[in-house]
N, CA, C and O atoms as a GROMACS GRO file, in nm:
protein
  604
    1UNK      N    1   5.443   3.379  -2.488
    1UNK     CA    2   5.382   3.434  -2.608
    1UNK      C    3   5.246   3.370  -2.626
    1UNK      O    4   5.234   3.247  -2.628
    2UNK      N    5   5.152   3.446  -2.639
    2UNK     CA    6   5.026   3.425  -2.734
    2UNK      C    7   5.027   3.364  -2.848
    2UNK      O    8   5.128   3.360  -2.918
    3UNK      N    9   4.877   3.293  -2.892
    3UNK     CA   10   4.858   3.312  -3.033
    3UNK      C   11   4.807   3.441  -3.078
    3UNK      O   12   4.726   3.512  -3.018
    4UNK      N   13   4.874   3.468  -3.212
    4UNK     CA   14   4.814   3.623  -3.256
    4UNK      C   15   4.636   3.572  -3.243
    4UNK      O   16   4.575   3.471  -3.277
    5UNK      N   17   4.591   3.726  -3.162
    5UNK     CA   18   4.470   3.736  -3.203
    5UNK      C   19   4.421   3.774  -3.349
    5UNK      O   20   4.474   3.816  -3.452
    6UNK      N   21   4.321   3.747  -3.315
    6UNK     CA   22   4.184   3.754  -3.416
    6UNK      C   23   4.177   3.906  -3.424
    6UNK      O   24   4.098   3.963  -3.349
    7UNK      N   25   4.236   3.960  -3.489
    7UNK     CA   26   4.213   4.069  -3.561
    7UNK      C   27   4.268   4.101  -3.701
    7UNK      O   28   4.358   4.035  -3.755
    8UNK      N   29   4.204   4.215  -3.760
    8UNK     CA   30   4.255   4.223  -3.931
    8UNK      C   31   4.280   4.402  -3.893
    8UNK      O   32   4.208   4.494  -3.855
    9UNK      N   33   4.422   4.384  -3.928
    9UNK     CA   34   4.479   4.486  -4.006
    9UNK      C   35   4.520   4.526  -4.139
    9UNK      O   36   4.573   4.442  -4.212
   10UNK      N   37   4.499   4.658  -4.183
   10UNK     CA   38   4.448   4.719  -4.308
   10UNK      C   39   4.554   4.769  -4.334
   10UNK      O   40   4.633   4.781  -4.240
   11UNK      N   41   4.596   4.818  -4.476
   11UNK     CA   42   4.695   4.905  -4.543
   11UNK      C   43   4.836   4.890  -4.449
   11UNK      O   44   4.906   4.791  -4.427
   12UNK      N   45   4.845   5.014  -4.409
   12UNK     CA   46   5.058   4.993  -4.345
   12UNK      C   47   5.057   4.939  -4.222
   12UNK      O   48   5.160   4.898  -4.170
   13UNK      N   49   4.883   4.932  -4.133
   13UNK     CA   50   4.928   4.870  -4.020
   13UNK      C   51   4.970   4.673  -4.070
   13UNK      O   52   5.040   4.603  -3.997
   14UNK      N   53   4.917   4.628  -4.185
   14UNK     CA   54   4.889   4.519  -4.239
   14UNK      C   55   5.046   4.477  -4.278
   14UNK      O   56   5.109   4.374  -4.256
   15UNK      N   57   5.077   4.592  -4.341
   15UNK     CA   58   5.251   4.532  -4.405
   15UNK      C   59   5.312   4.537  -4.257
   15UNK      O   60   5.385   4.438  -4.268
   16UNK      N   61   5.332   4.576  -4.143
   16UNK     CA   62   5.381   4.577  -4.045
   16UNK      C   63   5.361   4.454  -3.981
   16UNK      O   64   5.442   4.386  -3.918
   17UNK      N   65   5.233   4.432  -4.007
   17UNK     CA   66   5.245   4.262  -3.914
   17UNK      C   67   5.276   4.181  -4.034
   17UNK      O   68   5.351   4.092  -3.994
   18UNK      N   69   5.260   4.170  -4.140
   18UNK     CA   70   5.322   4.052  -4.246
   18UNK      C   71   5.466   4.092  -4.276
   18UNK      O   72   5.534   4.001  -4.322
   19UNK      N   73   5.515   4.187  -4.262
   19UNK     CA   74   5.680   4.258  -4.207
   19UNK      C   75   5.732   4.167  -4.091
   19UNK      O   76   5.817   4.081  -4.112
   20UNK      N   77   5.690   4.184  -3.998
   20UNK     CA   78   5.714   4.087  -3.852
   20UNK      C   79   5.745   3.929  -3.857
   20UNK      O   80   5.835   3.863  -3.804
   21UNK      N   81   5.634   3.894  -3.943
   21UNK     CA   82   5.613   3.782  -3.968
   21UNK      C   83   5.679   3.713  -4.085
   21UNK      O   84   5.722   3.597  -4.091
   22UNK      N   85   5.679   3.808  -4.176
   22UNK     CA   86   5.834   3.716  -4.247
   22UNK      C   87   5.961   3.717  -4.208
   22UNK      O   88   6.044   3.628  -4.227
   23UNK      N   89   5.986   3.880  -4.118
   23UNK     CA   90   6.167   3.851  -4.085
   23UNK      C   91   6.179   3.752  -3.953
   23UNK      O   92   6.290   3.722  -3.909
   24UNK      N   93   6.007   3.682  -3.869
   24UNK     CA   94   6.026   3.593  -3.796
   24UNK      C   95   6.054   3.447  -3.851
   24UNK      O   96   6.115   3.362  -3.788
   25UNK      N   97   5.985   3.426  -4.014
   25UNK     CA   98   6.008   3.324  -4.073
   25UNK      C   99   6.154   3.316  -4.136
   25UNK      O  100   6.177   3.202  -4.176
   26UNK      N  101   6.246   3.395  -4.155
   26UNK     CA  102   6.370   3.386  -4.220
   26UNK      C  103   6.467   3.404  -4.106
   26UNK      O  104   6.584   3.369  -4.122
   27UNK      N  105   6.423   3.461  -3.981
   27UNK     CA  106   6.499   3.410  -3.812
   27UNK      C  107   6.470   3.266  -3.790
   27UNK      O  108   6.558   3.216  -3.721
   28UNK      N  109   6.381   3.186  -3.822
   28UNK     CA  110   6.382   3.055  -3.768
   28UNK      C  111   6.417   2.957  -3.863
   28UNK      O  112   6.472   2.850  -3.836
   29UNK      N  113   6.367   3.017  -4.030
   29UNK     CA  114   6.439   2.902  -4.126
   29UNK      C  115   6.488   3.011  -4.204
   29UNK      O  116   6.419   3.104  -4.244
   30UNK      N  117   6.605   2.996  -4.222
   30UNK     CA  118   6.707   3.107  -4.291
   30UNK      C  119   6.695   3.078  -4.426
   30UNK      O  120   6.746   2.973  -4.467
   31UNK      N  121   6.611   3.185  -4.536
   31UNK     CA  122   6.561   3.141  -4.662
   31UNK      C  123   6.608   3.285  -4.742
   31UNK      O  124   6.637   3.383  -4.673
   32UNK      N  125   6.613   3.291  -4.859
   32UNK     CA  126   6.610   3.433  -4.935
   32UNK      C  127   6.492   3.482  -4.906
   32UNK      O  128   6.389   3.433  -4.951
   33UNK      N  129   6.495   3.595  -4.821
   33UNK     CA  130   6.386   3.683  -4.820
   33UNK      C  131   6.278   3.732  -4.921
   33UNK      O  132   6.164   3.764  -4.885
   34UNK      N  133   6.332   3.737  -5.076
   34UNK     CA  134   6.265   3.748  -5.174
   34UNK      C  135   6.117   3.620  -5.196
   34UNK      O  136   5.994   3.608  -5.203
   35UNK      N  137   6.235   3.557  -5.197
   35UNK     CA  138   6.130   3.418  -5.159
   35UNK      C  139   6.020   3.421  -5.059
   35UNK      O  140   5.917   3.357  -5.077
   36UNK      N  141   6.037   3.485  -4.969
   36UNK     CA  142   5.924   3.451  -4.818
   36UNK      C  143   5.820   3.605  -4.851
   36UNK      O  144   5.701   3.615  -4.825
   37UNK      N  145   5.897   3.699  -4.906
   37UNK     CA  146   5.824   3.834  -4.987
   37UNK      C  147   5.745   3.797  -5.145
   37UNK      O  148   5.684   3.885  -5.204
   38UNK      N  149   5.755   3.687  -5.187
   38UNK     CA  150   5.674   3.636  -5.280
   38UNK      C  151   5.584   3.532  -5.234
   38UNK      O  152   5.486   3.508  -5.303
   39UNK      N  153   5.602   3.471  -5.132
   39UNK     CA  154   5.513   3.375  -5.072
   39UNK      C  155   5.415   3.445  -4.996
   39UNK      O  156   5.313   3.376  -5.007
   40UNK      N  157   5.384   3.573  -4.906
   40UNK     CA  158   5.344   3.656  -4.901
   40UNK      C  159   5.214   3.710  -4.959
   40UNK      O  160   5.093   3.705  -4.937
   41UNK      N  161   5.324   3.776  -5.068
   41UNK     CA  162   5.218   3.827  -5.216
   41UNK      C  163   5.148   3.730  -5.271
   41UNK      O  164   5.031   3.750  -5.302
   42UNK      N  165   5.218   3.596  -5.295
   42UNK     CA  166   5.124   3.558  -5.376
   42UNK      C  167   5.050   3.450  -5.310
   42UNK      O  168   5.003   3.368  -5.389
   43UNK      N  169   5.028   3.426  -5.179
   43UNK     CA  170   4.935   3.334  -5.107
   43UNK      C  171   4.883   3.428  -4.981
   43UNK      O  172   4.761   3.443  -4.966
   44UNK      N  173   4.958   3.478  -4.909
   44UNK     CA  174   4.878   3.524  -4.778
   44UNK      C  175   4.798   3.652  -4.779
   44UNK      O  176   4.703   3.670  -4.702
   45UNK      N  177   4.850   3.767  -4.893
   45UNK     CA  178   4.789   3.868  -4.942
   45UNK      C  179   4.665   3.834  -4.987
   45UNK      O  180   4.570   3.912  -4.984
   46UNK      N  181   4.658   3.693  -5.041
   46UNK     CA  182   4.507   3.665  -5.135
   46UNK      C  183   4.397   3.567  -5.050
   46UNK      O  184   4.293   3.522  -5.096
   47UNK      N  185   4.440   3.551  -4.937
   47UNK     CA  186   4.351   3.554  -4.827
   47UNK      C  187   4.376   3.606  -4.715
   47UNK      O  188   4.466   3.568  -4.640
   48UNK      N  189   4.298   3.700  -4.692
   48UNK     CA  190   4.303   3.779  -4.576
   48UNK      C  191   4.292   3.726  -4.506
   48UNK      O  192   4.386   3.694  -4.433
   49UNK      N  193   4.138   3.677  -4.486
   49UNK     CA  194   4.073   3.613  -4.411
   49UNK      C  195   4.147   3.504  -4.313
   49UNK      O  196   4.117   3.471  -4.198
   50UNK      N  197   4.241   3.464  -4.386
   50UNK     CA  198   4.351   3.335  -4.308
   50UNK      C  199   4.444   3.392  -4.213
   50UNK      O  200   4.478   3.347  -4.103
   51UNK      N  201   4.484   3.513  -4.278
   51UNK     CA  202   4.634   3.538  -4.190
   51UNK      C  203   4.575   3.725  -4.137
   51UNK      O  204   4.671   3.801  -4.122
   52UNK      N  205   4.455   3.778  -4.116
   52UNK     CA  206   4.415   3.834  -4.078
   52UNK      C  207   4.464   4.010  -4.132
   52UNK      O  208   4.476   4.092  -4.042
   53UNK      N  209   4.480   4.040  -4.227
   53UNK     CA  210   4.557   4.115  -4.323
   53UNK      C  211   4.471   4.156  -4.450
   53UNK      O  212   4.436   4.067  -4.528
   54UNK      N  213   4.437   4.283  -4.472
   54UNK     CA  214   4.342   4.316  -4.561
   54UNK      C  215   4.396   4.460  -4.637
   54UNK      O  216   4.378   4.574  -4.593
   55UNK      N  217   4.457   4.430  -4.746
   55UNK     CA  218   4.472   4.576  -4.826
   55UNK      C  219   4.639   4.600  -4.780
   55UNK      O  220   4.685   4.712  -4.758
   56UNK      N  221   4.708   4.490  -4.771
   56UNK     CA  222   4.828   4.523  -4.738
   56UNK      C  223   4.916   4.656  -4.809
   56UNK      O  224   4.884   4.662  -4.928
   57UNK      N  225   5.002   4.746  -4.778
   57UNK     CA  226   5.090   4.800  -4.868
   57UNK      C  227   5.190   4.706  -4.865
   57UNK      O  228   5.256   4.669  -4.769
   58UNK      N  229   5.195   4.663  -5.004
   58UNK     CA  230   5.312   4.600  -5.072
   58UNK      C  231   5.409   4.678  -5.027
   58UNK      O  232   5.466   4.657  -4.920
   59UNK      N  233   5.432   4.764  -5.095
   59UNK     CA  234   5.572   4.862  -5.073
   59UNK      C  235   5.611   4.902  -4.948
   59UNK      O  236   5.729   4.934  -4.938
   60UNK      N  237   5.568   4.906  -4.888
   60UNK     CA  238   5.595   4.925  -4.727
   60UNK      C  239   5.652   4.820  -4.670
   60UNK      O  240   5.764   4.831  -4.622
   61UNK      N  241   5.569   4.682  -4.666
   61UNK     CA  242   5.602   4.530  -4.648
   61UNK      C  243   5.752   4.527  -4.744
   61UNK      O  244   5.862   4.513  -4.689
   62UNK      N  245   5.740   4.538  -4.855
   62UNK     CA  246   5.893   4.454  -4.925
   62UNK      C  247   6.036   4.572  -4.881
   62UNK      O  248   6.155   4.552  -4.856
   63UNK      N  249   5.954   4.688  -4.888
   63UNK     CA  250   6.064   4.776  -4.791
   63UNK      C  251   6.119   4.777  -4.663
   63UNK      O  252   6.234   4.820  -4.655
   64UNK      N  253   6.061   4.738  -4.554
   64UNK     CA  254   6.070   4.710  -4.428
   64UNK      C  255   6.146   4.553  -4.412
   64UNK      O  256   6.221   4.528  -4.317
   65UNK      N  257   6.122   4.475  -4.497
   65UNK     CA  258   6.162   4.295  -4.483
   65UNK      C  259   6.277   4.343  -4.565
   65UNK      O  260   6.367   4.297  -4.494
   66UNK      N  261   6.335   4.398  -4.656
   66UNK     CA  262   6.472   4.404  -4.735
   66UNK      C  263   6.565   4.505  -4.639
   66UNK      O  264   6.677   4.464  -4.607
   67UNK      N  265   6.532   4.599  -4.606
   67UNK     CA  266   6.600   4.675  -4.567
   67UNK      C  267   6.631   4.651  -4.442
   67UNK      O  268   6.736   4.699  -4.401
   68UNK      N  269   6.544   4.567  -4.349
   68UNK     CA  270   6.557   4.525  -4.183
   68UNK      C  271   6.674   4.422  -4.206
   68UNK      O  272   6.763   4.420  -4.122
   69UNK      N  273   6.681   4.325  -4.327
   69UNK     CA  274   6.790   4.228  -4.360
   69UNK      C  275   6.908   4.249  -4.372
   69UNK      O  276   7.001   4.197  -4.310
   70UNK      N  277   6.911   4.374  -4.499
   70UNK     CA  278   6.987   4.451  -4.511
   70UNK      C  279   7.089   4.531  -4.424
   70UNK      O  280   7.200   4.568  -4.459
   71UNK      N  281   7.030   4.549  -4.312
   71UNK     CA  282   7.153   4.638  -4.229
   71UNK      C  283   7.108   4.532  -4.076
   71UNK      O  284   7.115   4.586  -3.966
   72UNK      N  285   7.080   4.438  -4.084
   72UNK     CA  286   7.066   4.364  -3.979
   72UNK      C  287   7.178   4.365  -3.875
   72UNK      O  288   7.153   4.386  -3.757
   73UNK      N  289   7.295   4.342  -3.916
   73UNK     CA  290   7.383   4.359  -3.840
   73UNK      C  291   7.427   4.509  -3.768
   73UNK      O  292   7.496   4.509  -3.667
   74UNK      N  293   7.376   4.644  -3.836
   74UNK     CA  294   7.358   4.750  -3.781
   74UNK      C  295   7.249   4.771  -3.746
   74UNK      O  296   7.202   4.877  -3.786
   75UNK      N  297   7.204   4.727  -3.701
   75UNK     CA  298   7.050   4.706  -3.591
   75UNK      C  299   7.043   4.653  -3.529
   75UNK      O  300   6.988   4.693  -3.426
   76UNK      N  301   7.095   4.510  -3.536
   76UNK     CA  302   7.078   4.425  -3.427
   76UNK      C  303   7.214   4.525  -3.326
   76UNK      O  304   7.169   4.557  -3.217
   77UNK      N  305   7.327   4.561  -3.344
   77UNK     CA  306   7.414   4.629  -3.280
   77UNK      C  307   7.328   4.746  -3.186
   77UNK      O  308   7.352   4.788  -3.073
   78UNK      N  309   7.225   4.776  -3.275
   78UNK     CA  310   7.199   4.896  -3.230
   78UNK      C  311   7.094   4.874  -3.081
   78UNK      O  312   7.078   4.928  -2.972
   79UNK      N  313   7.049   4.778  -3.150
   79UNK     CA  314   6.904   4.714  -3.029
   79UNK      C  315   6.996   4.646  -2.910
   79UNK      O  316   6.974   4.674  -2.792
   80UNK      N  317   7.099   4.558  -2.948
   80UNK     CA  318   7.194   4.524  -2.843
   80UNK      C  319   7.233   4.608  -2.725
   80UNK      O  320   7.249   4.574  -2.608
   81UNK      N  321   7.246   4.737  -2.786
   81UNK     CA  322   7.287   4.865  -2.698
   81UNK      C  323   7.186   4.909  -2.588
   81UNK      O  324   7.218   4.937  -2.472
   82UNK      N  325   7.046   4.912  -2.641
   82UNK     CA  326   6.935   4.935  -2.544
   82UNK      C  327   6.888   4.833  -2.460
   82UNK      O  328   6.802   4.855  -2.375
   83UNK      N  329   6.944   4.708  -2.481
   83UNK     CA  330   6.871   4.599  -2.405
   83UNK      C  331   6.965   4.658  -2.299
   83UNK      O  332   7.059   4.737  -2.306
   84UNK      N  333   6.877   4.556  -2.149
   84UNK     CA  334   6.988   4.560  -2.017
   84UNK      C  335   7.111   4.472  -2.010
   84UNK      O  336   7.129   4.363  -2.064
   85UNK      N  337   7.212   4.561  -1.913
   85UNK     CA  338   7.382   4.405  -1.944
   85UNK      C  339   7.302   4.272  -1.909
   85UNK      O  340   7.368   4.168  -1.918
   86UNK      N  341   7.191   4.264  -1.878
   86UNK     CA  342   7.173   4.107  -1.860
   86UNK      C  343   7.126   4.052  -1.948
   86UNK      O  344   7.102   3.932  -1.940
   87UNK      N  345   7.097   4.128  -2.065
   87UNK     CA  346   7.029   4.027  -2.153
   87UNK      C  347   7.083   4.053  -2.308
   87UNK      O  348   7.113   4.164  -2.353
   88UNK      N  349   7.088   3.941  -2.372
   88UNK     CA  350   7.176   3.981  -2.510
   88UNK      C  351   7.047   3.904  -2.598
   88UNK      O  352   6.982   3.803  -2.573
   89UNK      N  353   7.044   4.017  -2.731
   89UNK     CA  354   6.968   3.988  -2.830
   89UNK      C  355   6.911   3.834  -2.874
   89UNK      O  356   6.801   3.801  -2.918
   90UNK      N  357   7.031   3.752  -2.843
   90UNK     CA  358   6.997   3.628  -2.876
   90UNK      C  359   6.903   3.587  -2.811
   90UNK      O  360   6.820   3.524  -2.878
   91UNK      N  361   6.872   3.603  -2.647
   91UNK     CA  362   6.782   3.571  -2.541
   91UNK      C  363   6.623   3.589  -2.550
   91UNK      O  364   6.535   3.517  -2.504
   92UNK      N  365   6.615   3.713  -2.627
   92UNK     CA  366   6.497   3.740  -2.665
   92UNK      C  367   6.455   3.628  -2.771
   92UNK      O  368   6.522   3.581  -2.864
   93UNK      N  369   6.303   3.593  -2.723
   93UNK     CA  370   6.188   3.524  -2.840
   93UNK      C  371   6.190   3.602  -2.985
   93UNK      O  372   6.184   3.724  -2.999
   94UNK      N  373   6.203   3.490  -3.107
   94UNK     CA  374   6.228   3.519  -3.226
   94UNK      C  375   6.156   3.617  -3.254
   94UNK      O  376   6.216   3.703  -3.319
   95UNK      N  377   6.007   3.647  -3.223
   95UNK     CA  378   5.912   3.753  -3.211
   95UNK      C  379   5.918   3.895  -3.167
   95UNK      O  380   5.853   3.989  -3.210
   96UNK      N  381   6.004   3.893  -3.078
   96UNK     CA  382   6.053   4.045  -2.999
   96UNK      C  383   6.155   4.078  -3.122
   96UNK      O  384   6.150   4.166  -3.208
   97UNK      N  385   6.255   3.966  -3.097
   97UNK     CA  386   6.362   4.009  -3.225
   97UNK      C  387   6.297   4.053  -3.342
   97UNK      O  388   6.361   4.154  -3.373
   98UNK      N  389   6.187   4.033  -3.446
   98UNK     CA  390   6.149   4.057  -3.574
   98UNK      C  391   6.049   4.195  -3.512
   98UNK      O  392   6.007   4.273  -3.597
   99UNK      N  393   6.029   4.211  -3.424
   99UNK     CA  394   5.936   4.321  -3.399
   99UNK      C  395   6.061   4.424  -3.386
   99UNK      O  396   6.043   4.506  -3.477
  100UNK      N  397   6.151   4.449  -3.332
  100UNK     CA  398   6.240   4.517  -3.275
  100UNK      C  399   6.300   4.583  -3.417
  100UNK      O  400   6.298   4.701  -3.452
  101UNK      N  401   6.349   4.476  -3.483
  101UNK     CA  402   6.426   4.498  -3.610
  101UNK      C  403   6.289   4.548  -3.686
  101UNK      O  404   6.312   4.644  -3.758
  102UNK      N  405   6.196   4.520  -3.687
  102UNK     CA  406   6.126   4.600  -3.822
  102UNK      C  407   6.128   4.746  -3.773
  102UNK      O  408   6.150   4.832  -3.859
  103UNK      N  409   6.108   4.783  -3.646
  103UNK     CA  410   6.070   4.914  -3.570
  103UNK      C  411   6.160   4.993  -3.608
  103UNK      O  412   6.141   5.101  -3.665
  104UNK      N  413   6.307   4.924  -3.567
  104UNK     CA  414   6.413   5.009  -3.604
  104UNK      C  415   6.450   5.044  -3.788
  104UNK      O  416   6.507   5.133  -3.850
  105UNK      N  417   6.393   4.939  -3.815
  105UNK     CA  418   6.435   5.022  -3.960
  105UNK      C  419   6.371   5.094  -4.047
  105UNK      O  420   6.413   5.151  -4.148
  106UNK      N  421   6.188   5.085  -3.970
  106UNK     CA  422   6.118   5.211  -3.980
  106UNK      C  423   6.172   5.325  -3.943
  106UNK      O  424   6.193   5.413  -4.026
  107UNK      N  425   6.198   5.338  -3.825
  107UNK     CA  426   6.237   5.453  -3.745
  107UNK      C  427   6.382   5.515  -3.812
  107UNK      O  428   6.407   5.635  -3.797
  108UNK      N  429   6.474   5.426  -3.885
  108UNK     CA  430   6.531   5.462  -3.949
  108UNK      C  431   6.536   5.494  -4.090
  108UNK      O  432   6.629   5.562  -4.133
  109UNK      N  433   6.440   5.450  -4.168
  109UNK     CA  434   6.452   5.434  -4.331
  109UNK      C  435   6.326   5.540  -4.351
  109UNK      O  436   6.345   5.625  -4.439
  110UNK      N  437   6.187   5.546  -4.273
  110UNK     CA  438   6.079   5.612  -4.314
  110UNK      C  439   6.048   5.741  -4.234
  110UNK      O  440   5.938   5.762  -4.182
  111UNK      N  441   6.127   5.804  -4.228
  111UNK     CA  442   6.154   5.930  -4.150
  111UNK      C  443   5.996   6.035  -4.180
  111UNK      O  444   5.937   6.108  -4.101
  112UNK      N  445   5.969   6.008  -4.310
  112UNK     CA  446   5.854   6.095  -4.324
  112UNK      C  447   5.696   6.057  -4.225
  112UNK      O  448   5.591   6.118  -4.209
  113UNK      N  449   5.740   5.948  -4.185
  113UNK     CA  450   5.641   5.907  -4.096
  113UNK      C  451   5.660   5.961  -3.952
  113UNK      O  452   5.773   5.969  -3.904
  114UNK      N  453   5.556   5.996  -3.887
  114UNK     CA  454   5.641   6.048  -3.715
  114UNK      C  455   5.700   5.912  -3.650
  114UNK      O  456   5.673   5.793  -3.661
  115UNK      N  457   5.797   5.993  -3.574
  115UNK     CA  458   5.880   5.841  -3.493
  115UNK      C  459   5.740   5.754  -3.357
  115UNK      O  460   5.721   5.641  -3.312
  116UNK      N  461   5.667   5.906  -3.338
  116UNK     CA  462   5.560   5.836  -3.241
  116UNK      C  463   5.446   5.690  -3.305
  116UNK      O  464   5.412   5.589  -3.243
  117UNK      N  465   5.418   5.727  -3.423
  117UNK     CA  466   5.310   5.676  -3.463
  117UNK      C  467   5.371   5.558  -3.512
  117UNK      O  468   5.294   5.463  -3.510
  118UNK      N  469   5.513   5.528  -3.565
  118UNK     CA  470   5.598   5.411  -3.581
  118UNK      C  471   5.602   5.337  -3.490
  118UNK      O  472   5.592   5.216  -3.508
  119UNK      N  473   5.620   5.405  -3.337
  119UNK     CA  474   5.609   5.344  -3.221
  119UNK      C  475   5.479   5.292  -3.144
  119UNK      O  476   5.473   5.231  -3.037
  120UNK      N  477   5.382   5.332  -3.224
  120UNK     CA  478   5.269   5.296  -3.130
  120UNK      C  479   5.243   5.179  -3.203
  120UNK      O  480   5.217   5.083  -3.131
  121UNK      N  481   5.241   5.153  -3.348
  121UNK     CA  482   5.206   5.098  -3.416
  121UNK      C  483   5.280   4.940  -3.411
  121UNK      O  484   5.235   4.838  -3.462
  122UNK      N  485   5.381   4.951  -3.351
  122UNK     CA  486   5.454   4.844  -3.312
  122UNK      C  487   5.422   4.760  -3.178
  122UNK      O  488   5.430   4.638  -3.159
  123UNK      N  489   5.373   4.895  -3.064
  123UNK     CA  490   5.358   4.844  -2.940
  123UNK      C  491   5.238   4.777  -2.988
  123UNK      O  492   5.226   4.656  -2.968
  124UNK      N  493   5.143   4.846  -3.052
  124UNK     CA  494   4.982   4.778  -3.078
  124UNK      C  495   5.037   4.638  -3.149
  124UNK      O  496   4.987   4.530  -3.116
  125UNK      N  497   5.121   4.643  -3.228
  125UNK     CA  498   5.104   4.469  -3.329
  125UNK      C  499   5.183   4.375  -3.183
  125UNK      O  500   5.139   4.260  -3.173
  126UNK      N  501   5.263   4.404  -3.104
  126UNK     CA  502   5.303   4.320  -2.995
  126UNK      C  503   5.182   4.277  -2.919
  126UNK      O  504   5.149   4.164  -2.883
  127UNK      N  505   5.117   4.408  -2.903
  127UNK     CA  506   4.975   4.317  -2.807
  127UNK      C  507   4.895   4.254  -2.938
  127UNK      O  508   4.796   4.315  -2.980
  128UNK      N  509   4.928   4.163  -2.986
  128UNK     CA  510   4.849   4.116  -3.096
  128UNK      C  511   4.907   3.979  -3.045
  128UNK      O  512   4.837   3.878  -3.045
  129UNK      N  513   5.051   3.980  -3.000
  129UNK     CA  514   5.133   3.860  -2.972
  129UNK      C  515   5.142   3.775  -2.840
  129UNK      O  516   5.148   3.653  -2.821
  130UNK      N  517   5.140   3.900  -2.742
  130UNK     CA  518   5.142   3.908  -2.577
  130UNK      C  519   5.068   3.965  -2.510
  130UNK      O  520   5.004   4.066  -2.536
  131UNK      N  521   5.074   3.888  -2.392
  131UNK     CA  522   4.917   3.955  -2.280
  131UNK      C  523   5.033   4.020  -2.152
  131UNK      O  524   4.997   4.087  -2.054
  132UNK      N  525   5.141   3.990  -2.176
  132UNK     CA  526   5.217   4.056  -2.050
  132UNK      C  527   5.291   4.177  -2.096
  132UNK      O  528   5.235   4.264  -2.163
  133UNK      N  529   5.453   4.186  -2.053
  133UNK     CA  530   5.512   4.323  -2.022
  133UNK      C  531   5.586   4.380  -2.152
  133UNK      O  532   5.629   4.493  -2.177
  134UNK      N  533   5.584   4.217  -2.252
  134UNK     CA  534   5.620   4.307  -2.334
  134UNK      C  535   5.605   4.403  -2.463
  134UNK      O  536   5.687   4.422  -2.553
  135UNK      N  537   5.456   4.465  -2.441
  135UNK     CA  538   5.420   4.568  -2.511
  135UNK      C  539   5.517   4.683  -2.451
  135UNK      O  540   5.609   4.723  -2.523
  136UNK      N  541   5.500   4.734  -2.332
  136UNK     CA  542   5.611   4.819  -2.267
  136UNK      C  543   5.762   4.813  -2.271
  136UNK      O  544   5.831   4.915  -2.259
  137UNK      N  545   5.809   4.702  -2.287
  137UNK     CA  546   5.944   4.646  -2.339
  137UNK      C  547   5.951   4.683  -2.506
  137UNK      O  548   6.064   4.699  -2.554
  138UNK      N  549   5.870   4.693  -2.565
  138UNK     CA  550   5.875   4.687  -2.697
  138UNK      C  551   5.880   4.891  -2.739
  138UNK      O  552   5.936   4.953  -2.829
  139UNK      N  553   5.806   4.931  -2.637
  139UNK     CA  554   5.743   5.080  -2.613
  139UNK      C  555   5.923   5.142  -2.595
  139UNK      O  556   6.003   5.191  -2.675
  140UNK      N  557   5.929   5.109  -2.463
  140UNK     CA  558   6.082   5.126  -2.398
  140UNK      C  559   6.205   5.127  -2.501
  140UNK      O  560   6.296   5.210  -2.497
  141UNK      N  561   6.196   5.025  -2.593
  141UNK     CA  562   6.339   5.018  -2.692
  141UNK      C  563   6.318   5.082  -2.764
  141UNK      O  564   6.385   5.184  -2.774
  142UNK      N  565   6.223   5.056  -2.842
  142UNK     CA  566   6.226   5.215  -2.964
  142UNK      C  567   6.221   5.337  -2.895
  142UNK      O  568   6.316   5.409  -2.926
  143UNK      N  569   6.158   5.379  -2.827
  143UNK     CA  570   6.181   5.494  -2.803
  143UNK      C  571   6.322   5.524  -2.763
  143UNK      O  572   6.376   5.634  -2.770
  144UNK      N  573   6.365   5.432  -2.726
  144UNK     CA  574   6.561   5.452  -2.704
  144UNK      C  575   6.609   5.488  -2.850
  144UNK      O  576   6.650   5.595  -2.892
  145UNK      N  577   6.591   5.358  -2.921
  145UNK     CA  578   6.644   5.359  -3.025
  145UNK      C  579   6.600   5.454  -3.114
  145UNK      O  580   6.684   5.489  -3.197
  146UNK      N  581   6.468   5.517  -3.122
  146UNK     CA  582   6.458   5.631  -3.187
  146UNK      C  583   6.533   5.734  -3.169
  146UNK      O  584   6.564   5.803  -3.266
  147UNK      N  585   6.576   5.764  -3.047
  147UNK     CA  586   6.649   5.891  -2.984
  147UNK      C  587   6.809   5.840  -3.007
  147UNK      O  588   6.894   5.928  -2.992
  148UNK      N  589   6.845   5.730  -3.034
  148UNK     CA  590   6.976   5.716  -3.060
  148UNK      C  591   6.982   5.776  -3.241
  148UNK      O  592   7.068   5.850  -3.287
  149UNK      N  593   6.858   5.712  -3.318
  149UNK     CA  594   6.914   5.745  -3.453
  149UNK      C  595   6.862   5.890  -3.493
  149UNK      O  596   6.838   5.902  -3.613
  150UNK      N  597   6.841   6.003  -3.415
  150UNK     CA  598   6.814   6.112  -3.368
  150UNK      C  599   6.937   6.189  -3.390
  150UNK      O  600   6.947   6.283  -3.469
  151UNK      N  601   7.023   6.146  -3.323
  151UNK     CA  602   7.145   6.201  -3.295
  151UNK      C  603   7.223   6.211  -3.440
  151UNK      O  604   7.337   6.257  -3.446
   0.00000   0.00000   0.00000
């Protein structure tokens, strides 16, 4: 893994990476989410400039971090299913995991959005993270998992 680059994302691409980034902070220190969704709002929202984030949608962000928590265990099941038999959810970097789970519960909760543009928007915040394969790894599962919650 990379350090995130130096770039600023605006409006829903913005709640998507501060989305990522809190369900990566409550995967490594297990906290009330409300809590890490007010720490957020009321420090990282009010400098952009720091955490590279400008004009966040609130509502998008506290929707995506509650609801990815929320059915975590029917997601993580679900992402389990698309990985290969060699590799189990746990194996993956805390980062793939919080990218994976926000994707899927876009792809599941915000239907009015296209499933493509959910997906690109995810592969793009991974290359924000990584210089190798897994933007395409990231490309590869949702699009599974989109077509599973399809059905």
């Amino acid at each position: 893994m990379t350090e995130l680059k130096k770039i600023t994302l605006k409006g829903r691409s913005a709640a998507r990476l501060a989305a990522v980034q809190a369900l990566y902070q409550v995967d490594i220190e297990p906290t009330d989410p409300r809590l890490v969704i007010g720490q957020f709002i009321s420090l990282r929202f009010k400098k952009p400039e720091t955490y590279y984030m400008k004009n966040p949608d609130i509502t998008l962000f506290e929707t995506i971090v509650m609801e990815a928590l929320a059915n975590k265990l029917q997601y993580d099941t679900l992402i389990s299913n698309v990985l290969s038999k060699d590799w189990s959810l746990d194996r993956l970097e805390s980062v793939l995991r919080a990218i994976l789970r926000c994707g899927i519960c876009e792809l599941d909760r915000q239907r009015e959005t296209p499933k493509a543009v959910i997906i690109n928007e995810y592969v793009n915040l991974t290359k924000t993270f990584y210089d190798g394969q897994e933007p395409g790894f990231i490309n590869a599962s949702l699009d599974k998992l989109a077509q599973i919650l399809e059905r």
